[in-house]
N, C-alpha and C positions, 0 to 999 in steps of 0.2 A: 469111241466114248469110254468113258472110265468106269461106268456103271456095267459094261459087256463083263467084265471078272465077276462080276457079281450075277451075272444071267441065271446061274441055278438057284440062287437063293431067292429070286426075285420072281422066278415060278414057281417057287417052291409055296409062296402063300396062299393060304386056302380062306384066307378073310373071315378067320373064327374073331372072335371077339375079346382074346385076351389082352390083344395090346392097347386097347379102346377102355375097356373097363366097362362097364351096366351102367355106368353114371358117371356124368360132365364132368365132375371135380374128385374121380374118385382114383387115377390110375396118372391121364397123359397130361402133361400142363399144357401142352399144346393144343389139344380139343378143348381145354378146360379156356382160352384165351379166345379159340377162334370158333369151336365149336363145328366146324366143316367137317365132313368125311375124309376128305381131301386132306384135312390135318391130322388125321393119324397116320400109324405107320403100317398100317397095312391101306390106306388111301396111297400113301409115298409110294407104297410096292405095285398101286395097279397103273400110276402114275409112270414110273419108273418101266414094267413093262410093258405102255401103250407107249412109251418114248424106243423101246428098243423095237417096236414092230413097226414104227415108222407111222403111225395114228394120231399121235404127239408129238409136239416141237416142244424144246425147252423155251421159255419166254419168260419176258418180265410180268405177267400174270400169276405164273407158278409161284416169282421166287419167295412168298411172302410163306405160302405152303413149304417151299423147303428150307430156307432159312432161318423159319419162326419155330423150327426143332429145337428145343432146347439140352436137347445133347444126355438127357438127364437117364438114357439108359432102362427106365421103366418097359419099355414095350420090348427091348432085347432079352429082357429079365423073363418078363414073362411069355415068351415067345420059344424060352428053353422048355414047357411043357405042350409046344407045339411045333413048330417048323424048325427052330435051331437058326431063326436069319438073323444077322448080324444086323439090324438096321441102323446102328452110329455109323458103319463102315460105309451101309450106301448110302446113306443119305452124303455122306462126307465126299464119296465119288458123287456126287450128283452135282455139289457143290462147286465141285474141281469141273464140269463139264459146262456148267455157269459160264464162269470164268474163261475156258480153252475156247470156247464159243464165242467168246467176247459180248454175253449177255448182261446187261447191267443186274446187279447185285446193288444191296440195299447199301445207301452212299457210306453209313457211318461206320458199317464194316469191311467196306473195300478201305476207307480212309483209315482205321485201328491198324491194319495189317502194311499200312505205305509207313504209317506214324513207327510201325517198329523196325521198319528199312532204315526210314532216314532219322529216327532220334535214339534209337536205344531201348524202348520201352511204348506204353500205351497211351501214354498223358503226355508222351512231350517236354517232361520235364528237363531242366538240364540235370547235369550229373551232380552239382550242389546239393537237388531238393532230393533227388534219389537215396543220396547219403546220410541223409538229415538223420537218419533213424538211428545211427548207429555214431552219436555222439558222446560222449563219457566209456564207450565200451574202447577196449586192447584185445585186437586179433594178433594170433599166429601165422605169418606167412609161413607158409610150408609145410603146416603141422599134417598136411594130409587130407583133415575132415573140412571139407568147403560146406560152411552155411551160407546158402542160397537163398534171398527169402522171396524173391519174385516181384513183383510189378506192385501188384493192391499190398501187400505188404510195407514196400519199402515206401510207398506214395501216400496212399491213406491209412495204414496202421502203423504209424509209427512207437506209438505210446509201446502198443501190443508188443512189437517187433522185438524193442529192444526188452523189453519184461520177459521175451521167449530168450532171448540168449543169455541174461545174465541168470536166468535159471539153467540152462545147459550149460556155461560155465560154471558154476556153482554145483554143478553134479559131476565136476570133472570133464568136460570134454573140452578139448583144445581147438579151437574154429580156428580156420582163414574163410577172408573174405577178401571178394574180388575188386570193392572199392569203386574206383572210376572204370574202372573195366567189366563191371558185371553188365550185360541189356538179360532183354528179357530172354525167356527160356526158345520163343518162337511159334507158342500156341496160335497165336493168330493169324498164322498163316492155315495150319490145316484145318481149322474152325471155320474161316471164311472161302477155301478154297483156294487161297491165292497161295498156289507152290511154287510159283516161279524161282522164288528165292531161298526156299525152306533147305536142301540137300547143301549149296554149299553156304548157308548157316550153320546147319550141322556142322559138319567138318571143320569148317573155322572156330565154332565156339568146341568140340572135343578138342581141337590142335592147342586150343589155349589152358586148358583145365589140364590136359598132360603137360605141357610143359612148364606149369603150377606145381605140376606135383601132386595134383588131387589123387586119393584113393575111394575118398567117399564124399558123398554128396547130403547133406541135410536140409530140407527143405518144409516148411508150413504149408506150403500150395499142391494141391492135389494136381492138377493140372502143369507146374513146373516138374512134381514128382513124375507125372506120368511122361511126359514131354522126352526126359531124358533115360526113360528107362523104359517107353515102350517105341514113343515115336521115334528118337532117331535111330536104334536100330535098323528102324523099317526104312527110315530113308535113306542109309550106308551101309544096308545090305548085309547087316552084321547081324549075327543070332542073339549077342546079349552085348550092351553097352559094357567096357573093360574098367568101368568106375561103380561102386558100388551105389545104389541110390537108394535112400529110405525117407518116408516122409515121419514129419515129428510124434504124427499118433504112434508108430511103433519105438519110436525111441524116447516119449513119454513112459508108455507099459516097461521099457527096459527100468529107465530110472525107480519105478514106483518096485519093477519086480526083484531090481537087484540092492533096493534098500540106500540108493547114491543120494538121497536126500530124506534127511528125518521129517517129516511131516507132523508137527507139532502144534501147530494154529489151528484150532477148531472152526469151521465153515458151516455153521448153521443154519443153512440154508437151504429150501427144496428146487432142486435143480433136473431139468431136465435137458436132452442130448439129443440133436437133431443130428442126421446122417448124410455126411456130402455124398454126392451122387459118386464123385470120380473117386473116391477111395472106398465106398461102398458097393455100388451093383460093379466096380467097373473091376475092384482090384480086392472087393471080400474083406475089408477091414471093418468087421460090427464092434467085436471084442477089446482089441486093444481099448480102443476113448472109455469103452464103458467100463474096466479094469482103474483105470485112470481117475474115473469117477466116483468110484465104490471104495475105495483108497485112501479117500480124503476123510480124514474123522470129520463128525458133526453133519454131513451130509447128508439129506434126503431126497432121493433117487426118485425119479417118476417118468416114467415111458410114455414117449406120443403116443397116440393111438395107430401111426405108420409110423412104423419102425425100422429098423434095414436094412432090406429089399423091397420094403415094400415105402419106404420114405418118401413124402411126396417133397419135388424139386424144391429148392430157396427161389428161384425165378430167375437164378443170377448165369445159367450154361449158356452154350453153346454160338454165346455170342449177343443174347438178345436182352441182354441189360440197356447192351451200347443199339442193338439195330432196333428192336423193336420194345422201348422203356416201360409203355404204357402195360405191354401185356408183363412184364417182368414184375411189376409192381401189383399187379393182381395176383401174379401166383402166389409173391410172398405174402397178400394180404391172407391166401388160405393158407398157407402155412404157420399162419400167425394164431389163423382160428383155431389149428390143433394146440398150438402152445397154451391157451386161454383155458382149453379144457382141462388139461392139466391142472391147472390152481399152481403149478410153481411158480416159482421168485424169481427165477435165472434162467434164461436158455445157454445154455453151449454147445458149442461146437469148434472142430477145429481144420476150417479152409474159410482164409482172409476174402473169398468171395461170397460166400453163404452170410461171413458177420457180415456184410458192408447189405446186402441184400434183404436179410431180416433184421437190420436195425435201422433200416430205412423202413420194413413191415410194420415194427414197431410204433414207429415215428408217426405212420399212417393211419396204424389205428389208435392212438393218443393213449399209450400205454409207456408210462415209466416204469421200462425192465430193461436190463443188460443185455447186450448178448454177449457172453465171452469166450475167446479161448481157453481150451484147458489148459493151455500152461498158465494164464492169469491164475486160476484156480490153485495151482501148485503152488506158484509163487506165493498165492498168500498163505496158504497153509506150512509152508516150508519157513514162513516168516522173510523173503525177500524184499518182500513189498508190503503197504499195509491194505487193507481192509478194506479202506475207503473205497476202493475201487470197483466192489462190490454193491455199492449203495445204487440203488436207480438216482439219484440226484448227483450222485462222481459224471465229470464231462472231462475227458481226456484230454492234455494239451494240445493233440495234435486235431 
């Protein structure tokens, strides 16, 4: 079993209470949805060792328990002032044991994971609607710098998408894009376990970005960022991917810190900055978005009350938008309650999963408010775009 690499860590828990939190809605989205013991992550860990002492069988009972993790990193966070267990890793091997078992797994995410075998992507779309987003722009074949912008970008944020490159070109930077040749990056295989296909993914999609010509990779998706610059490592066995990869929060803070775009449109507006989980607890990016934020004349800055590391999820990880919708749509509803506190005008953020997730929050609790990307935000202060886009009554073409 895949969870046996994981054996010391999975004894290693002593079932303190930090990954749990003192309160339902205050630390795991996962208890905060199902409320079981069973659903936190040190339930996973006694789970996980009554499975390796042979006590437990994996079953279709469990999978809702392992499954319904939404990936978001909190319990690993806080588990650094206790045991040091990785628990994305084993929940992620518990996943993969699902699966090598031939256990059924929850339909919509075995089916996400077949959907990016045979079409390219998550939605199925063909390669027309993929490209949609990048109509009026001129890439550079071969400049080097591949913008990547991933599945919910290129599908459901179109408007956003193309707003984020024509501000990166307008800051000087020379993109290629891969066009009919881009799918997706391959998250949905290690999120649902299904690796059958993932190593020679890998290597097929690095064989094609070398021989592009890529040097670097730009991407808006935490999760494509991470995919290429942690995941396939591990799956080709390589110490560092030989392509450079940054996602656009740090190559935002570049543009605002090296002055590549004048900032001259006042945005008077009180905005606040929610924290995606996968560029937050997983890879330590607070700083840059909020540099980005602080940047923008006319701005008024206001912090949720989880901030961080300590952010509570969008509702949108580890797969359970698509497997399990109903609890995804509850977590964004409390993440929505911290925005309210606030009194801001605007939420931001920047990963095309978090908008699509809190602006359906929004939606939910019958709140006319934006959520945007920070580059929208640049874009209008930089004077690219207008204003409008800003307004809660603005609705996006796409």
């Amino acid at each position: 079993m895949r969870i046996e690499e994981y054996k010391d860590m999975i004894y290693a828990c002593g079932r303190c209470e930090f990954c749990r939190g003192f309160d339902y809605n205050d630390r795991c989205p996962e208890v905060f949805t199902q409320y079981w013991e069973s659903s936190t992550a040190r339930g996973r860990m006694a789970i996980a060792r009554a499975i390796l002492e042979g006590k437990l069988e994996y079953s279709e009972d469990l999978a809702e328990r392992v499954f319904g993790c939404f990936m978001c990193g909190r319990c690993r966070e806080e588990c650094k002032k206790a045991a040091q267990i990785d628990v994305i890793e084993v929940t992620k091997a518990m996943r993969q044991d699902f699966i090598d078992q031939g256990i059924k797994i929850p339909e919509a995410g075995a089916h996400m994971a077949d959907t990016v075998t045979s079409s390219g992507n998550i939605f199925a779309d063909p390669t027309k609607v993929h490209n949609k987003w990048s109509e009026g722009l001129e890439f550079k074949k071969g400049s080097g710098t591949l913008f990547f912008p991933g599945c919910l970008a290129s599908h459901r944020f179109k408007e956003k998408t193309n707003i984020l490159v024509q501000l990166l070109q307008a800051a000087g930077y020379e993109l290629d894009f891969l066009g009919e040749d881009q799918t997706c990056c391959g998250t949905p295989y290690w999120i649902t376990g299904k690796m059958e296909h993932s190593k020679k993914y890998a290597e097929a999609y690095l064989k094609k970005l070398q021989d592009r010509g890529v040097k670097e990779i730009i991407t808006p998706c935490p999760s494509c960022f991470r995919a290429f610059d942690e995941e396939y490592p591990k799956l080709l066995g390589i110490e560092k991917l030989p392509i450079k990869v940054r996602h656009t929060s740090e190559v935002l803070e570049e543009i605002v810190k090296e002055e590549k775009l004048k900032l001259k449109q006042s945005v008077k507006k009180k905005i606040t900055y929610h924290d995606p989980c996968e560029i937050g607890r997983y890879r330590d990016i607070y700083e840059p978005p909020r540099k980005v934020i602080e940047s923008i004349p006319g701005v008024e800055f206001i912090e949720m009350s989880r901030n961080r590391e300590h952010a509570f999820c969008c509702g949108g990880g580890g797969g359970c938008k698509i497997m399990f919708p109903d609890h995804s749509q509850k977590v964004s509803d409390e993440r929505i309650r911290d925005f309210v506190k606030t009194d801001a005008e605007l939420m931001a953020t920047i990963c095309p999963a978090c908008e699509m997730n809190l602006t359906h929050g929004m939606y939910e609790a019958d709140l006319e408010v934006r959520v945007l990307d920070l580059a929208e935000l640049l874009a209008v202060s930089a004077g690219i775009i207008s204003p409008e886009i800003l307004e809660p009554d603005y609705f996006p073409e796409d």
